[in-house]
C-alpha positions as CSV (number, residue, x, y, z in Angstrom):
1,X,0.0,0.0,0.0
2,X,1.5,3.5,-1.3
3,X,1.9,6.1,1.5
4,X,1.1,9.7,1.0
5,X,2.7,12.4,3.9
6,X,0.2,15.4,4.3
7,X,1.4,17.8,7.0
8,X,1.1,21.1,8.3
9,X,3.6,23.7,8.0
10,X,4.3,27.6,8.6
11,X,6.6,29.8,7.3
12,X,8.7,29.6,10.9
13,X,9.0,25.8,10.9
14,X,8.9,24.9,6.8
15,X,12.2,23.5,6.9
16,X,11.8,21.2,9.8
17,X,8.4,20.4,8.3
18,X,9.7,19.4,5.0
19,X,12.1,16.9,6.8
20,X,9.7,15.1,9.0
21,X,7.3,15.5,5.8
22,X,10.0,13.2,3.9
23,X,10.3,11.0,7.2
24,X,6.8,10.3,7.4
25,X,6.5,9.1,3.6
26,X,9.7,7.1,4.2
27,X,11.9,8.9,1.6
28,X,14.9,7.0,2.9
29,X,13.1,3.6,1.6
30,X,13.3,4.8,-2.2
31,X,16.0,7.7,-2.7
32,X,19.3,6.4,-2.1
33,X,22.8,8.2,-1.6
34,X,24.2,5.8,-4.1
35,X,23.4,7.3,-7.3
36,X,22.6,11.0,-8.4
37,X,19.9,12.7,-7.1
38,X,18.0,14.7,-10.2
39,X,15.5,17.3,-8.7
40,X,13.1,18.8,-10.7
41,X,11.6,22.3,-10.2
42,X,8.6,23.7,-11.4
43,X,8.7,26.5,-13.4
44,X,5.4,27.6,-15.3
45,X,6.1,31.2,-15.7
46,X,9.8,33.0,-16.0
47,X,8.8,36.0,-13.8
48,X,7.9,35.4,-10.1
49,X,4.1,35.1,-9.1
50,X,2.6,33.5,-6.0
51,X,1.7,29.7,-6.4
52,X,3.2,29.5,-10.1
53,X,6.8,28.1,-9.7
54,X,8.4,26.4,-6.9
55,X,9.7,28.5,-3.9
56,X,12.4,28.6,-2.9
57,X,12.6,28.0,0.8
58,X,10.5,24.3,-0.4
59,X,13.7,23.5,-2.6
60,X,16.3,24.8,0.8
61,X,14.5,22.9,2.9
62,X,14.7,19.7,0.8
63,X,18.5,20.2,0.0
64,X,19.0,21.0,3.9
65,X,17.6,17.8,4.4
66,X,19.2,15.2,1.9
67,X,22.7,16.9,2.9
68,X,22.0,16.4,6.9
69,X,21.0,12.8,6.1
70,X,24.3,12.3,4.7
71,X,24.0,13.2,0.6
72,X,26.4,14.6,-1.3
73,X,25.8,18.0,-2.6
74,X,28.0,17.0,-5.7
75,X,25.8,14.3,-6.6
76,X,23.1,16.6,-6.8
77,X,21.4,17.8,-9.8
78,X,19.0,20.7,-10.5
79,X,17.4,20.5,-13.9
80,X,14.1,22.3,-15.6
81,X,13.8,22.9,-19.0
82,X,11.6,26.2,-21.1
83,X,8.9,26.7,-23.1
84,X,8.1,28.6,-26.2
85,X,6.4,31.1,-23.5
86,X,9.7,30.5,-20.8
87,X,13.1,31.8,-20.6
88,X,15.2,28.8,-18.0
89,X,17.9,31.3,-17.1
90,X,15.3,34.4,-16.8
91,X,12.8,32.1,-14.8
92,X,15.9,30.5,-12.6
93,X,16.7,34.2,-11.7
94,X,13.0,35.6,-10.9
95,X,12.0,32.5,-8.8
96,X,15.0,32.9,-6.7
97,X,16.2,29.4,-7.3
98,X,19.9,30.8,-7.9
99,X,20.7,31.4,-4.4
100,X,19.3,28.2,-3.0
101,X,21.9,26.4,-5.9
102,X,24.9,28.6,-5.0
103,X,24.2,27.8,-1.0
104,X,24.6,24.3,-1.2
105,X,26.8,24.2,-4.1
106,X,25.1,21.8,-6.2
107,X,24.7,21.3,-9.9
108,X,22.6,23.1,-12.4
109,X,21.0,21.7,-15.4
110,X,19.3,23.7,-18.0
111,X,17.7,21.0,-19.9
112,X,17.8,22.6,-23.3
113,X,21.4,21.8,-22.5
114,X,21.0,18.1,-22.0
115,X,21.1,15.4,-24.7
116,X,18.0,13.3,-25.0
117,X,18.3,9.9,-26.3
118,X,15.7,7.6,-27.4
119,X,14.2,5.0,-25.2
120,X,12.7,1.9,-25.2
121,X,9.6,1.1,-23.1
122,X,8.2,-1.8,-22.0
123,X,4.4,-1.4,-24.0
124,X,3.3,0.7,-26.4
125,X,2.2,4.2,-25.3
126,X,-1.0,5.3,-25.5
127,X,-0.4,8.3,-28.0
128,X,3.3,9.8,-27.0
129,X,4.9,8.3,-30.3
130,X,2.0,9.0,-32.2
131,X,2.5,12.5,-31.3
132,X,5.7,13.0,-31.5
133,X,7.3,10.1,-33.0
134,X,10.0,8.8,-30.5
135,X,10.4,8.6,-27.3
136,X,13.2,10.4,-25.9
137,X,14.3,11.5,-22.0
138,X,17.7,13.4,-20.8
139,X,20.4,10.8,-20.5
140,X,21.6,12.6,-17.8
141,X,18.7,11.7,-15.7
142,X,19.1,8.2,-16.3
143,X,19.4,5.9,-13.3
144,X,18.5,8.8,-11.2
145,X,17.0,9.6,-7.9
146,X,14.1,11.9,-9.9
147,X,12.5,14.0,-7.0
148,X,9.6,16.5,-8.0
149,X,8.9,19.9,-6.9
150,X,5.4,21.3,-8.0
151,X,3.0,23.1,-6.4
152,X,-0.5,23.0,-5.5
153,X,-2.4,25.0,-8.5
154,X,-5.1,24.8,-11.2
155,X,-4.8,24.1,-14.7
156,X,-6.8,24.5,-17.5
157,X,-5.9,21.7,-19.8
158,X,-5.5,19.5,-16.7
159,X,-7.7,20.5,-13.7
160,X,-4.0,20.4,-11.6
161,X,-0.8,20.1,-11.9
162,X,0.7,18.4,-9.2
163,X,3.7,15.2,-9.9
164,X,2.0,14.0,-13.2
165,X,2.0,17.5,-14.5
166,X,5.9,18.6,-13.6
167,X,7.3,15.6,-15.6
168,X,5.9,17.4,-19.0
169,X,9.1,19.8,-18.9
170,X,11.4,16.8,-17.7
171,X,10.8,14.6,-20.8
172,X,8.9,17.0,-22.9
173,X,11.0,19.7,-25.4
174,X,9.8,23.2,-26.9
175,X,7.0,20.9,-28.8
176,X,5.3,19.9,-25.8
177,X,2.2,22.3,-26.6
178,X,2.1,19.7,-29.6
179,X,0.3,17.1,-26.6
180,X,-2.4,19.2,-25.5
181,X,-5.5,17.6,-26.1
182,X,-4.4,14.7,-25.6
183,X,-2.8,15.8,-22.3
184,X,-3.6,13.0,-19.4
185,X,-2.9,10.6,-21.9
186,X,0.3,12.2,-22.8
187,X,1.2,12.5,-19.0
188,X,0.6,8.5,-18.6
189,X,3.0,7.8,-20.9
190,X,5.3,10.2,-19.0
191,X,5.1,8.4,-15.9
192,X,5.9,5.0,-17.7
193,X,8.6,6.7,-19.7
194,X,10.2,8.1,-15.9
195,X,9.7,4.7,-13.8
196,X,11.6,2.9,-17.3
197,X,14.5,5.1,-16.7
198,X,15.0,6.4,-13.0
199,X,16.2,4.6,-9.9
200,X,13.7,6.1,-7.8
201,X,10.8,8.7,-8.0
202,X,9.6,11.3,-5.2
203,X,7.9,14.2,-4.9
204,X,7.1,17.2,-2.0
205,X,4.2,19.2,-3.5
206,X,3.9,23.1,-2.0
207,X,0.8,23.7,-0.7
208,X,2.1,27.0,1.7
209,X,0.3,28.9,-0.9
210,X,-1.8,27.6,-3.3
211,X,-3.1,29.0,-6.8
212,X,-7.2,29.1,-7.8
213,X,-8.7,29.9,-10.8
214,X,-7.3,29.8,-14.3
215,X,-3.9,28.1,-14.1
216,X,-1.1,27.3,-14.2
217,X,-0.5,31.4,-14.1
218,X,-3.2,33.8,-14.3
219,X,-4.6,32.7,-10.4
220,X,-5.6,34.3,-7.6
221,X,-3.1,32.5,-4.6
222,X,-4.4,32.0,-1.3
223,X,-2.4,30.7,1.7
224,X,-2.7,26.8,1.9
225,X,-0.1,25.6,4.9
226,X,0.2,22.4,3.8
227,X,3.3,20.3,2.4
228,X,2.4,16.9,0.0
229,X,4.8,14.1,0.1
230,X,4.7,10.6,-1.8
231,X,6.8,7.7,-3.6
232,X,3.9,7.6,-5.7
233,X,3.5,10.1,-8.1
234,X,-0.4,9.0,-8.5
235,X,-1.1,8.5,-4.8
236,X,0.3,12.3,-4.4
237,X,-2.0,13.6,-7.0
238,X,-5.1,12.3,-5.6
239,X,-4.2,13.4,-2.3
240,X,-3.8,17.0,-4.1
241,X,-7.0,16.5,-5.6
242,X,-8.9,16.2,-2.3
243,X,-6.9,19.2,-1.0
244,X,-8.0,20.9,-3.6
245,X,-11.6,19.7,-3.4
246,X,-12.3,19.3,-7.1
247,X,-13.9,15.9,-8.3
248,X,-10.9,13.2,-8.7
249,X,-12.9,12.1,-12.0
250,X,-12.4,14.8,-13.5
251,X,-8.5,13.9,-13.5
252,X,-8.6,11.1,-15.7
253,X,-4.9,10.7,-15.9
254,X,-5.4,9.5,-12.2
255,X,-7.6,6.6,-13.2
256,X,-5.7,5.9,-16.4
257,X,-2.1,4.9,-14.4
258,X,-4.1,3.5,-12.0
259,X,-5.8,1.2,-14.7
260,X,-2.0,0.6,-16.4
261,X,-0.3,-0.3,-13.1
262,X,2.0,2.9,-12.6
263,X,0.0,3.9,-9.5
264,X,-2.7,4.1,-7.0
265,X,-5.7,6.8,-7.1
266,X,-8.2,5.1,-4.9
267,X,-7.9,6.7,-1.4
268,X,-9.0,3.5,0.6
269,X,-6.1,1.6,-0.9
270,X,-3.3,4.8,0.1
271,X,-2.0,4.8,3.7
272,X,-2.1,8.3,4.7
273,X,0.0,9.5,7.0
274,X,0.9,12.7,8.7
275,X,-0.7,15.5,10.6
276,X,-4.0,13.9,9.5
277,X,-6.0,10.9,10.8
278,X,-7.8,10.4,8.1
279,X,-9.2,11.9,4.5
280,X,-11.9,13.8,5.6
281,X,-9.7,15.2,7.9
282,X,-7.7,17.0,5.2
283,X,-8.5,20.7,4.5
284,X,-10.2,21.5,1.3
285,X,-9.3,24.7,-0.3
286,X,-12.4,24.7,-3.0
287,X,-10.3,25.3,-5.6
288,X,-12.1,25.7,-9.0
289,X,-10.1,25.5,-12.2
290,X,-10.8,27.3,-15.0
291,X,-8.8,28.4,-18.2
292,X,-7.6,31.7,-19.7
293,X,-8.5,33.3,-22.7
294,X,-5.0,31.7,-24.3
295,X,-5.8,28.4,-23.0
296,X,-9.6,28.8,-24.1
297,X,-8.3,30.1,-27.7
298,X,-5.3,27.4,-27.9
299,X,-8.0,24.4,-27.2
300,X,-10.6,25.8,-29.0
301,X,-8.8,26.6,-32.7
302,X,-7.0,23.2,-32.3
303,X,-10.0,20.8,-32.6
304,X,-10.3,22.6,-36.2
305,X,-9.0,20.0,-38.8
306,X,-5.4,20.9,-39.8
307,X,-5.6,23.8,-37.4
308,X,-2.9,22.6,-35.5
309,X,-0.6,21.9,-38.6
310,X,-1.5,25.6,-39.5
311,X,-0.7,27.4,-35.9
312,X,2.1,25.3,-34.5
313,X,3.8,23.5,-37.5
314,X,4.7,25.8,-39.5
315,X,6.2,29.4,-39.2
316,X,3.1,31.0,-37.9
317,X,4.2,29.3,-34.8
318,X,5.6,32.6,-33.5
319,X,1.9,34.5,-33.4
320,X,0.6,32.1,-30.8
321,X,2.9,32.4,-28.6
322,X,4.1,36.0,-29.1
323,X,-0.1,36.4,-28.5
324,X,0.3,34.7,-25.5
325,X,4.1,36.5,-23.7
326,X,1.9,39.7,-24.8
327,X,-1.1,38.6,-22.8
328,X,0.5,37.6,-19.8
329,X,3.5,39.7,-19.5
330,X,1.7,42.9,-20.7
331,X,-1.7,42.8,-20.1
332,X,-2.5,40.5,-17.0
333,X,0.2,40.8,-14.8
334,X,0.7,45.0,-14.8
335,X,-3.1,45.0,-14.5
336,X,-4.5,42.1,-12.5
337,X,-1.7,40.0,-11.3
338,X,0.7,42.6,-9.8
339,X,-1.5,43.2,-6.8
340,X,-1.6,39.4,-5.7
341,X,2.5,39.9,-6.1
342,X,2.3,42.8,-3.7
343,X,-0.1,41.0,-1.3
344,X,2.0,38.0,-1.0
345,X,5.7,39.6,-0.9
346,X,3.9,42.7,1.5
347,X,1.5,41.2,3.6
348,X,2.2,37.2,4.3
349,X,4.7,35.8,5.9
350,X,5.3,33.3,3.6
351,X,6.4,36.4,1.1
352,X,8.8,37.6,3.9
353,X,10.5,34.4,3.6
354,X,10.3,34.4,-0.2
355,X,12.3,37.6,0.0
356,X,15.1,36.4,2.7
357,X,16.6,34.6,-0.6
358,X,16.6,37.3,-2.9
359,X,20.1,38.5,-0.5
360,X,21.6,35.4,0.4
């Protein structure tokens, strides 16, 4: 029976959280010191808003912890890749991951810099190589410890994101926009793809604050206080889901692994552990995901016949997402986003601590 670590957690006590967190869902059991340790961050949007990208003090407070339990910081690996609508290097900088890297001196990994390589599975996928081909993954992440940093948020091609969702920038390249309407399916055949080629998986999802509305960027964040831990990448996204409080069928990705072996989504057969006794003990934050006017435009002019050949096959591939850098960088961030900024860096704690890392 999988084992999912829900716990409470403040900005004055995060970093001990996140360790007992990791104790509770028996990290030790699956992520050994023998082999590199590959952590992947979240990064949904290059400049810094509330619930969007992972913090900073979650990814300290995990390196704090596998260093104290005896890991080397040298075989440890930071990697996240971009997207047509991310810069890596700009995003690295305005999500204040740079200090946490240069603290515990370890490794960085750009994955536009890495060399993917094809891979053999052990089935057929259910549409990744119809999509794109091949199957390809970093070879630098091979026989990794593969550990997951996402956050609690909504999505509007996927309801969440959560430890599904963050493999689509591990495995996926600038064509990943290419997958989605066929997006759960796509993320299925992710998690096979990641169990064929890592040692060991594990994630800590961020729920200090978490983001409601149309995700993954234009959300209004509210403060959560709770920390997600799992070995199972499913089992921690149906946790989520009831954290959340949206309906788990809606998530069909959840019952498609389930279905294919790679994990477990029904919550009598996940041993929860934790600072709660049970599932209806778990907060719900009434999330409700909904999608932006890019997302709503992007999933709307692709079920046209050839309309995806036209927009993102050919060289009218810049319009969509110059359309979209324009709507989010210029439009909704100066005018509706900026003041959920100010709130969270003025007036939270958890902001406070956000900023202790822009000096160190």
């Amino acid at each position: 029976m999988p084992k999912v670590a829900v716990v409470k957690t403040s900005p004055k006590t995060v970093y001990d959280d996140i360790a007992r967190l990791m104790d509770f869902a028996d990290y030790d059991k699956f992520v050994s010191k023998d082999v590199m340790t590959t952590i992947k961050l979240n990064l949904s949007w290059s400049k810094f808003y509330p619930a969007c990208s992972t913090n900073p003090y979650i990814f300290d407070g995990l390196l704090r912890k596998l260093i104290a339990d005896g890991f080397d910081n040298h075989n440890i690996q930071a990697v996240e890749n971009e997207t047509v609508v991310t810069n890596i290097y700009a995003g690295t900088k305005g999500n204040n991951w740079y200090p946490v890297m240069k603290k515990h001196r370890i490794k960085f990994l750009p994955l536009i810099n890495a060399t993917y390589v094809g891979v053999k599975l052990p089935r057929k996928t259910l549409v990744l190589e119809d999509i794109f081909g091949e199957v390809i993954a970093p070879k630098e992440i091979f026989g990794t410890n593969i550990i997951h940093l996402p956050t609690i948020k909504t999505h509007g091609h996927t309801q969440m994101t959560g430890a599904l969702k963050d493999s689509f920038g591990l495995y996926l390249t600038k064509n990943r926009h290419l997958a989605h309407l066929k997006i759960h399916e796509v993320l299925v055949d992710l998690l096979l793809l990641q169990k064929t080629i890592s040692h060991s998986e594990f994630v800590i999802t961020d729920g200090s604050v978490v983001g409601d509305g149309p995700g993954p960027r234009t959300m209004i964040p509210k403060i959560g206080n709770v920390l997600v831990a799992s070995s199972d990448m499913v089992a921690a996204d149906t946790a989520q889901t009831r954290l959340m409080g949206i309906d788990q069928r809606l998530v069909l990705k959840l019952q498609m692994a389930k279905e294919l072996g790679l994990g477990e989504s029904d919550p009598e057969k996940i041993e929860l552990t934790g600072d709660f006794e049970s599932w209806d003990d778990l907060p719900n934050f009434h999330l409700s995901p909904g999608k932006s006017p890019v997302i709503t435009w992007n999933r709307g002019f692709l079920k046209f016949p050839g309309m995806e050949t036209f927009l993102f096959k050919s060289p009218l591939m810049w319009l969509p997402t110059q359309l979209s850098g324009l709507y989010h960088d210029a439009f909704w961030l100066p005018i509706k986003g900026k003041k959920w900024v100010r709130w969270f860096l003025e007036e939270t704690e958890w902001g406070e601590l956000w900023k202790s890392y822009s000096t160190e």
